[in-house]
N, C-alpha and C positions, 0 to 999 in steps of 0.2 A: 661267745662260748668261753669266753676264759676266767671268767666266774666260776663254769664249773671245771678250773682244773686246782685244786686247792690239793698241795700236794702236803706229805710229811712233813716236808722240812719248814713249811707254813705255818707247823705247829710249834709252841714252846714247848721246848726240852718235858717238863712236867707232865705234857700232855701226851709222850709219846705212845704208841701203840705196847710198849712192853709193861708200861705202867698204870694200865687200865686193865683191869680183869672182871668177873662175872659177879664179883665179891664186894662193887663199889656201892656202898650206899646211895639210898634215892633220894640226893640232895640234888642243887643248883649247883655243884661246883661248875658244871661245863653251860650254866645259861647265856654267857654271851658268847659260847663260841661262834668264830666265822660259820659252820657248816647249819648249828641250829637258827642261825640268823635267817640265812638264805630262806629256812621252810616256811616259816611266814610270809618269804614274798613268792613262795613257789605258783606257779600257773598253771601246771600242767601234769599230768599223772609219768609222763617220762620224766622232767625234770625232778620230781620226786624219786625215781628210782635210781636215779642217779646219785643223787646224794645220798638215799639209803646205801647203793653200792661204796660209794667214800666214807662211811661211817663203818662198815664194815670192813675197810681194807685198814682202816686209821684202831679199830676196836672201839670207837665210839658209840657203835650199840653195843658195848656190853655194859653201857652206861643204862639205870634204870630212867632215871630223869629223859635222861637223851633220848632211849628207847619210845617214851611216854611221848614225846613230843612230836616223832615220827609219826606215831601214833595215832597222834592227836589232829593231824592235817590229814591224814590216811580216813580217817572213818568222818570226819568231822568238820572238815573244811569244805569248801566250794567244788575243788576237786579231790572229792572222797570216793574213795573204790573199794567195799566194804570186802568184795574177796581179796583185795591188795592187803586191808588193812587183818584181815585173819589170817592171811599167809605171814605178814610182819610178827602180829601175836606170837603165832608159833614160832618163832624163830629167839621171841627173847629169854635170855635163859631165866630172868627173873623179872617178871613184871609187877611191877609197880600197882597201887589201887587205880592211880589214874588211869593206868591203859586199864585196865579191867573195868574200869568203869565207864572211859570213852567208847572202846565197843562195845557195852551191854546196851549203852546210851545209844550208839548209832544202830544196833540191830532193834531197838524197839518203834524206829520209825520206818523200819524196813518191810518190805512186801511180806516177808516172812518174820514176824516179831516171835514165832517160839524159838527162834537160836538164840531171841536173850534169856530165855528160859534156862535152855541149854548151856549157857555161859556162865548165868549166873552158878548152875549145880556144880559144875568143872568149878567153878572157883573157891566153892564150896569146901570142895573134894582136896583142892588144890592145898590150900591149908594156910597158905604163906600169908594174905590179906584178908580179913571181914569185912562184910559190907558196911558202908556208911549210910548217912544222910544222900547224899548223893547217887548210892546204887539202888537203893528200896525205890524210888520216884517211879525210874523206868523199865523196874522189873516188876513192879506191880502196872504199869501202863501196858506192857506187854502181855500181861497175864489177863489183863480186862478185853485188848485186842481181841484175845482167841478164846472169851469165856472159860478159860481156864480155873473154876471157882476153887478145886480142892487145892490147887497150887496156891492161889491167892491167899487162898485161910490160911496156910502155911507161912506163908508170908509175912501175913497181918500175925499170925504167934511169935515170928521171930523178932518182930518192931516192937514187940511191946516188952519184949526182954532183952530189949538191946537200949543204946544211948540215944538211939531215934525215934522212943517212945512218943514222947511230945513234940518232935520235929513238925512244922506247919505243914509243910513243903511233902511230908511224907503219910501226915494224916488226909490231908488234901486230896494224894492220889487213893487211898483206902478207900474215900468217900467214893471218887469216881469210880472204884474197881466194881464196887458192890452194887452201884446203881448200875453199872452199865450188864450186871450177872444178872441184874432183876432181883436182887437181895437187898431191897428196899430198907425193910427191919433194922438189917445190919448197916448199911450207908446209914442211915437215922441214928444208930447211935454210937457209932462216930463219930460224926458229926455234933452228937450232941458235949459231945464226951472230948470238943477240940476244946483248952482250954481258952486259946485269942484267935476266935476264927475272922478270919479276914473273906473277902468280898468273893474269891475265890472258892470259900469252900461255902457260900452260900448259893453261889451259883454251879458248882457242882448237887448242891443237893436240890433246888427246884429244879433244874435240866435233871436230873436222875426221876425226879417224882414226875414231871411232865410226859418222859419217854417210855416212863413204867405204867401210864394212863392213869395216875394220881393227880386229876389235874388241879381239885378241892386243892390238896394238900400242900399243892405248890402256890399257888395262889394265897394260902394261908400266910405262908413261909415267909412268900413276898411281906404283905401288911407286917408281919412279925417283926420286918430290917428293920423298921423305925424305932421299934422298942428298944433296939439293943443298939440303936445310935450310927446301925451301919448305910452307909447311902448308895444305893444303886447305880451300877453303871451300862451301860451298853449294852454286855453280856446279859447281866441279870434281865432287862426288860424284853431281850430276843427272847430267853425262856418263858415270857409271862405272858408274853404276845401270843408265843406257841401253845400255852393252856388256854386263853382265849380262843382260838383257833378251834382247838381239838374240843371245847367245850360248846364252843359258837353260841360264843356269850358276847354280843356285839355291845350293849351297853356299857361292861368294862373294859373291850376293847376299845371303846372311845374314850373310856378315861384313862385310861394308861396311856394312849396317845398324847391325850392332852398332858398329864402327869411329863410325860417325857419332853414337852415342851416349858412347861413350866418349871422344870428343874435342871431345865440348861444339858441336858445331860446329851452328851458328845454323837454329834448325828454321823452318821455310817450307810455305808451303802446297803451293809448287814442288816441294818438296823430296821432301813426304808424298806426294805423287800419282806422283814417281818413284821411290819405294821401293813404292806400290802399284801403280805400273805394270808392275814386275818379278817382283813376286809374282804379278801374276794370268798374266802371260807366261809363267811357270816352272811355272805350273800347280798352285801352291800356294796354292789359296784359303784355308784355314784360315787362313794368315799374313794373309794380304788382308782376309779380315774383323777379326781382331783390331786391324790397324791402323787398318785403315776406323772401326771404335765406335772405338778412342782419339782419333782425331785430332777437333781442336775446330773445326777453320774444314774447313771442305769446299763445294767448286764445282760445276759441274757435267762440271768434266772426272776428280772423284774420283768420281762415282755412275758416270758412262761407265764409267770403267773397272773397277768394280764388275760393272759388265752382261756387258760384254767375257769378265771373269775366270769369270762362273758359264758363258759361252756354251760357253768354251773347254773345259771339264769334261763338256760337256754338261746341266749341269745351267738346260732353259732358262725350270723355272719358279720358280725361285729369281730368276733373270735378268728375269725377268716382277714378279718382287714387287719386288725394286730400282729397274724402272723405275717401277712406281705410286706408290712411296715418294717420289721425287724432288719436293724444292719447286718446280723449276721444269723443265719437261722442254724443253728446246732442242733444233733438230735434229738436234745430233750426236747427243745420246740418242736419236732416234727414227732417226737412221742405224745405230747400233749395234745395235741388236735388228733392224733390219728387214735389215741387211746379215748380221747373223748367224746368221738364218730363210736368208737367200736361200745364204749357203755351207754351211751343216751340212744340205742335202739337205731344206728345209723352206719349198718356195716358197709354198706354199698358207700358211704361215701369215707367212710375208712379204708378202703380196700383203693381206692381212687387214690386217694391222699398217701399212701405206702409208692400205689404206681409211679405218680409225682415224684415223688423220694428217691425212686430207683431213676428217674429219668433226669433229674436234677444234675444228679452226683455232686450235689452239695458236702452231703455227708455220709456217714456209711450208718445202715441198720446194725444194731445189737439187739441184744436179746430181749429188752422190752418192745423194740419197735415189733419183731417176729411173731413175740406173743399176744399182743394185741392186735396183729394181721393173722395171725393163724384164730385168735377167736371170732375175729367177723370172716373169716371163712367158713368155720364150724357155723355161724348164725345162718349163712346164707346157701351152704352147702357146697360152696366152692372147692371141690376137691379135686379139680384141673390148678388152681393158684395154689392152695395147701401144699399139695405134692410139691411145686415147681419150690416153694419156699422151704421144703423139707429139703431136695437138690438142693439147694443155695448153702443151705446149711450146713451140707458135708462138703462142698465144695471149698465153701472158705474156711473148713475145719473150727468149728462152733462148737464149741464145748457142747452138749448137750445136759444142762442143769436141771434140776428136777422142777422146776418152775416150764422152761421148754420140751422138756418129754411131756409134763404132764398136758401141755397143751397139744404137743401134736397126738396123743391118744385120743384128747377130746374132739381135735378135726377131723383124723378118721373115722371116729366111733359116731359121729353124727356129719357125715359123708356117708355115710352106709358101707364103708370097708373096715369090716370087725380083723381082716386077718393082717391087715396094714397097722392097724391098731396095734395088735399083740405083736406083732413085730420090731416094733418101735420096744412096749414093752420091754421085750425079753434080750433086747439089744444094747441094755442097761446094767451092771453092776449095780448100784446104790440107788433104792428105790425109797423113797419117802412116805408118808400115808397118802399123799396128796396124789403119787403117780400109785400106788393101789388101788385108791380111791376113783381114783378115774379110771382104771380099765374095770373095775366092778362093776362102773355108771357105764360104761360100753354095753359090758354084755347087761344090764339092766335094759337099757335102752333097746336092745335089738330082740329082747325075748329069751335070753339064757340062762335064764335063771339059777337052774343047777350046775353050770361054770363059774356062776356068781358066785355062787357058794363054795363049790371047790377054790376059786381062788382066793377066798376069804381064810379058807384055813391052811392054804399057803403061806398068806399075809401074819397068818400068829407062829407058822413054825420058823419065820424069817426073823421072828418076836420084833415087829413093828404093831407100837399099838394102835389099832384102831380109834378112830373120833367121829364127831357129831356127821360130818360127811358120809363118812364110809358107811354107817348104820342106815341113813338115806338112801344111798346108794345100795346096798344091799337089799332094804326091806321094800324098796322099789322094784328091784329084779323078781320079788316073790310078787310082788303084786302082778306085775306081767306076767309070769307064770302060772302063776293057781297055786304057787306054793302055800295054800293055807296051815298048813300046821309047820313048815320053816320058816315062815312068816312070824309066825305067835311064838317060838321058841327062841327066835334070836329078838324078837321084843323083850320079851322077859327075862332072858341073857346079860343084856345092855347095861344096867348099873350093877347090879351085885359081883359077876364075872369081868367085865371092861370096863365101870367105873365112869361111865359117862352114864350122863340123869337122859332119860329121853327129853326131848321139849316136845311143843307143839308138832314142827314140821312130824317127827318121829310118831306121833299118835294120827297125824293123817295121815302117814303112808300106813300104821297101822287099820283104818277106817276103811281106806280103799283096799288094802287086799282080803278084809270080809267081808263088804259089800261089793263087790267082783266078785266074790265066790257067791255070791245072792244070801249071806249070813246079817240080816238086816237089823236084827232086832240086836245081835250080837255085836254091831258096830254102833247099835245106839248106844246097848251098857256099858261101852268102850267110853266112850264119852262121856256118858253122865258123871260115868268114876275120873277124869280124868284129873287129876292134883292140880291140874292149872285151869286158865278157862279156855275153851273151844275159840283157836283164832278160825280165821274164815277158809281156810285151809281146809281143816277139820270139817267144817261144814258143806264145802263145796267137795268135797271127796264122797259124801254121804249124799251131797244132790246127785253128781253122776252118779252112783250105784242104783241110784232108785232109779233114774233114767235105762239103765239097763235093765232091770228088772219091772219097770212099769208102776212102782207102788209111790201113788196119788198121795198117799197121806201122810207118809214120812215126808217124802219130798218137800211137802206146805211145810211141814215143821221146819224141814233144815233150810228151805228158801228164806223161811222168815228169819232165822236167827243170822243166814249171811247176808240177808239185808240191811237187818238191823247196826251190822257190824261195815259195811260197804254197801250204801243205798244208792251209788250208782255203780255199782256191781252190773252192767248189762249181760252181762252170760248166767247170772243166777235167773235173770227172767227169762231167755232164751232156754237156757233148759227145762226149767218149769212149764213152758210155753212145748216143748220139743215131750213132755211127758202127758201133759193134756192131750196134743194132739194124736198122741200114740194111743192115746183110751179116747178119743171118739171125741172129746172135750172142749169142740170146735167156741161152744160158748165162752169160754174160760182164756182160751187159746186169743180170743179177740181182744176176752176183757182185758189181756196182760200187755198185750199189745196195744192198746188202747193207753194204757199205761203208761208202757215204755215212751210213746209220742208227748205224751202231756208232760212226761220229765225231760224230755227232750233225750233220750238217751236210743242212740242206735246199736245193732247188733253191730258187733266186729265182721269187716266183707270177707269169706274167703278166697284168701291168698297165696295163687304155687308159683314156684318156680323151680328151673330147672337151668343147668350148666353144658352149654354148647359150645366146643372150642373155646375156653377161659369165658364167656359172656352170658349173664346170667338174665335169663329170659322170664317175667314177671304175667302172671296171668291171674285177673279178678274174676269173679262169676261172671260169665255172659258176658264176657270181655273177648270188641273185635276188635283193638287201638293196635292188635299187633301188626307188622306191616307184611306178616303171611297170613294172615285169619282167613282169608278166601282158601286155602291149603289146607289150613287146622283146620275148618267147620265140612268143608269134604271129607277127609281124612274120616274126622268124626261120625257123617256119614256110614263112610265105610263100614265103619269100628261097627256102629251100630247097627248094620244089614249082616255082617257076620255074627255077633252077638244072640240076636235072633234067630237067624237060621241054628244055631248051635243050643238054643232052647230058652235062651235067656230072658225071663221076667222081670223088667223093670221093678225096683221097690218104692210104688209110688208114697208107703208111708213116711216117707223121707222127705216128701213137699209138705212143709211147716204152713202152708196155707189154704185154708180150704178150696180147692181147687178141683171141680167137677170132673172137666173133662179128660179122659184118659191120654189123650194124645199130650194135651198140653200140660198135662203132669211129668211125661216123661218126655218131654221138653226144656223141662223147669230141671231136669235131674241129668239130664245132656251137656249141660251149662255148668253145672259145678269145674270149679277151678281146674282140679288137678286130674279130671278127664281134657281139657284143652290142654293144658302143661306136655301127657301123657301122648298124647293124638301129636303134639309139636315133636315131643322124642323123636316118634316111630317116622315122622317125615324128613326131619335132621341127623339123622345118624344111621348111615349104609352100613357101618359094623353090626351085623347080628349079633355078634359074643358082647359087646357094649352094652352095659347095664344102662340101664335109663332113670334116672337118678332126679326123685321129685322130692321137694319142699315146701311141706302146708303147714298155717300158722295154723289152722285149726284141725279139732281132731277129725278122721275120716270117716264118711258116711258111710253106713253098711252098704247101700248099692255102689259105689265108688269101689268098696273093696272088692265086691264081688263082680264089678267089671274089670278093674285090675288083675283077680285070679283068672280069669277066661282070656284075657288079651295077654298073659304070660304064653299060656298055653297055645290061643289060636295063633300067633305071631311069633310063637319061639323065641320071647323075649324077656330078661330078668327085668324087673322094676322094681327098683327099692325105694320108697315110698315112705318119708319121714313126716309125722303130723305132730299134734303138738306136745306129747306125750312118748312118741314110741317110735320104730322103725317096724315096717312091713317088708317083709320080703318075698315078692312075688316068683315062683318059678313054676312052670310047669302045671299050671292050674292050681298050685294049692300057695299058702301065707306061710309065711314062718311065724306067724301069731296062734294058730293055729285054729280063729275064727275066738281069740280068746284077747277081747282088746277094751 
């Protein structure tokens, strides 16, 4: 410790405390003293306040120099303590550009980069110093941080009437400021307008056009270096790799690899994970793995993309062996498999794979792994896990971001609990379009049409604009509704008032909600007019309507043109098949079926399930693999000697196959899925107030519903009832469809 006792008298006469005052020029007189010596070997944030305390007992902070170099270890050094070094700021009576510019510099790599903002205006204000070359870098890097575009402009006016016009260093950062705003235009000419631009501000501007979806443009940019004699290094080909990538253009993904080996150009671990980040993109695993075994350092964002690359092929137990392999698996790893179970149609084994995670305690879930566990719960209708993950979530105090509200809206709202939904909602300050958007597709989904719509003009007086989503979402609630003329008013709404063009999707939700209203010939003019061409969307919206209403001749029409567009389309011959048969068409009904064998194409089986104590219990037609089916087909029994006595007429027109006999018709309609799913409820679940909670991939047959209305009633039990379009809500005998589905 006796280093730090450097007392007065330590000092030369000149230096004494009475002859340093607030007034001393920001020179080097005091640069070798003992005390400024020590802070560059300083270790520690006390030892540091210590000698600030000796500098202030000696008056060596009223030295600007001195003060600067405090400073300068305080915000900047290894042990930097950026509120140490703003309590220091304040305290100098004249600071120097250096410290004004050492803190503006350490706050823009700070968690919070707009206090460089704020620092830079105080200095502004302040008057004493102007910024330099050296302030503009990181107040414009700051201001790109937080999208801050009208600050930047300002910025960028100030540099061009300043000495730092033609600064590299400071055009450089302008180029990134503007690409990183999406002010592409502007980054371009800058850039064009550098006069000696160096390798950095070419690589600022293909990384700005890459991340702006320019990828042409970047790619041009690239070929351009050679004209202008500049040679690419490291950085420039991660950006190039990344337009390949986003472009999956594998052919010049392979020559830019090879390019990069032929030009020597400095191999990186960056570097290897962006040429295998492009190959697994392009769908060329083969190249992926020979790279993957060559390359010698590897992370965990090279086994990632390993997982990614086999996910994408489908191949996901290769992607399984990758992940076990890894020396260390971090949650991105366990976000990639479990996010890529929950989009390749494989929620059961995403929901597996989160369980794994939690039993690990390898790592801890955040907010991606939650969201793609809360959407293969919404898949699967797991609203025993949902919940439990919603718990989790306020327990470890989870921020809830509009990315995770928006998701747990969408796992109650297709869980069948709308008031869980809105709760989450309204549980919220700062709503996005995207958490609007989703409680709209809530009450869409469940038949609410007219709350749809009230909360749509919630959503304009919050003045959140509406997008391509929310109009779906919206003009879907009308279609489950009947809203026919809310329907046609907020189509017509849509570009002149909001500004968004309808597409396709937008003209089939228009399609189905006036053929649901049996408006047929008016959802064909619908189409014919439509400015783009009829996707198969469009066309399968207008096959079911004819299916509801029976009409043979449209139907041929729109079958054939969703064939033409999707010729193994099997549900466009299924319902054609399902509309013959409904007109007596048994000859017709075979020919299509006869058909469908010669293409080799089968109907989709229907498939319910339902959630018992967390375990989600899978039922196909006329499926007895379950290990109670002696239970469920009694059960069913029952259901169906109560049904009966209570008046109930099977609707044998629902057996798609000509099938004589009456008993073995209603047989054939016993057997549907989510009457076994239903029959499993009522024998697993002693709670009577317990909804009974079913999920069908396809949509529900009219005698299904209409035994689910009578087994609410005869059993005193709620059954909500999600198929592949909508929510049913059974109580009491009656839907909350309102027989309108």
């Amino acid at each position: 410790m006796a280093s730090s006792c450097i007392s007065i008298s330590d000092l030369p006469p000149e230096i004494h405390p009475s002859s340093v005052t607030a007034n001393v020029n920001s020179d080097r007189y005091f640069a070798n003293h003992p005390l400024l010596l020590q802070l560059d070997k300083c270790s520690d944030v006390r030892r540091l306040k210590e000698i600030h305390a000796q500098m202030l007992r000696i008056g060596l902070f009223n030295d600007s120099y001195a003060a600067s170099k405090l400073i300068q270890v305080a915000a900047l050094s290894d042990i930097s303590s950026l509120s140490y070094a703003q309590k220091v700021f304040d305290q100098i009576p004249q600071p120097n550009l250096y410290s004004w510019n050492a803190l503006i510099r350490s706050y823009s790599s700070s968690e919070e980069p707009v206090n460089t903002l704020s620092m830079f205006v105080r200095m502004l204000y302040d008057g004493a110093e102007l910024p330099n070359k050296f302030t503009y870098p990181f107040v414009i890097k700051a201001a790109a941080l937080i999208s801050a575009l009208r600050f930047g402009r300002g910025l960028h006016a100030m540099v061009v009437k300043s000495e730092s016009a033609t600064d590299l260093f400071v055009l450089n950062a302008l180029v990134h400021f503007y690409a990183e705003c999406k002010c592409l235009d502007a980054a371009y000419q800058v850039f064009l307008n550098i006069p000696n631009r160096d390798i950095v501000s070419w690589n600022s501007m293909i990384m700005g056009f890459v991340h702006g979806g320019y990828v042409e443009e970047s790619l041009d940019l690239f070929r351009g270096m050679e004209g202008e004699s500049m040679k690419p290094n490291d950085v420039t080909m991660v950006g190039v790799l990344s337009a390949c990538a986003k472009k999956l253009d594998l052919e010049f993904g392979r020559f830019v690899h090879s390019y990069i080996r032929r030009h020597g150009i400095k191999e990186s671990l960056i570097l290897n994970n962006a040429i295998l980040d492009m190959y697994a993109k392009c769908g060329s695993i083969k190249d992926a793995e020979t790279l993957f075994d060559e390359m010698k350092e590897k992370d965990t964002i090279s086994w990632t993309t390993m997982i990614v690359g086999y996910t994408r092929v489908g191949d996901f137990d290769a992607a399984r062996s990758v992940f076990s392999a890894m020396p260390c698996q971090d949650i991105g790893a366990w976000n990639a498999l479990i996010s890529a179970y929950e989009q390749n149609g494989k929620p059961k084994e995403a929901l597996a794979t989160f369980s794994e995670l939690q039993q690990s305690k390898e790592a801890e879930p955040d907010s991606v792994t939650l969201v793609c566990a809360l959407s293969a719960c919404a898949q699967l209708g797991a609203i025993d896990l949902g919940s439990w993950i919603h718990v989790y979530i306020k327990k470890r105090h989870i921020k809830l971001n509009c990315h995770l509200t928006t998701s747990l809206i969408d796992m109650y709202s297709k869980c069948g609990d709308l008031e869980k939904a809105l709760e989450v909602f309204h549980s919220i300050e700062y709503r996005d379009v995207f958490v609007w958007s989703a409680m709209i597709a809530g009450f869409a989904m469940h038949g609410c049409g007219k709350e749809a719509i009230e909360l749509f003009s919630k959503m304009q007086e919050a003045k959140v604009n509406p997008n391509s989503v929310t109009f779906t979402n919206l003009l879907s609630a009308c279609s489950h509704s009947g809203l026919v003329g809310d329907g046609k008013a907020i189509f017509k709404q849509m570009e002149p008032v909001f500004g968004v063009v309808p597409e396709v999707k937008h003209y089939a939700c228009l399609v189905d909600i006036l053929g649901r209203a049996g408006n047929l010939e008016e959802a064909v003019a619908v189409i014919d007019k439509m400015p783009v061409s009829p996707g198969a969307s469009v066309w399968g919206a207008l096959l079911a309507a004819c299916k509801l209403h029976g009409n043979v001749a449209i139907a041929e029409q729109a079958c054939n043109n969703l064939l033409e567009l999707e010729p193994d389309n099997d549900g466009a011959y299924v319902l054609l098949s399902n509309i013959y048969a409904k007109s007596g068409k048994w000859d017709k009904v075979s020919a299509l079926r006869n058909l469908m064998r010669g293409s080799g194409l089968k109907k989709e089986p229907g498939c319910s399930s339902i959630e018992i104590d967390g375990v989600i219990h899978e039922f196909l037609v006329g499926d007895n693999s379950h290990p109670q089916s002696v239970k469920i087909y009694s059960k069913l029994d029952e259901v169906a000697a109560r049904l009966k006595s209570a008046g109930h007429v099977p609707k044998t027109s629902q057996v798609l196959q000509l099938v004589e006999e009456e008993d073995v018709q209603e047989q054939a309609l016993n057997l549907h899925s989510e009457k076994l799913a239903i029959a499993f409820g009522l024998i697993s679940t002693t709670n009577s107030a317990q909804p009974i909670r079913v999920m069908k991939n396809l949509r529900v047959c009219h005698d299904c519903h209409a035994v689910a209305k009578l087994i609410s009633k005869l059993y005193d039990r709620e059954i909500l009832l999600r198929d592949r379009y909508r929510f049913h809500h059974f109580k009491g005998g009656h839907c909350s469809c309102k027989d309108y589905w």
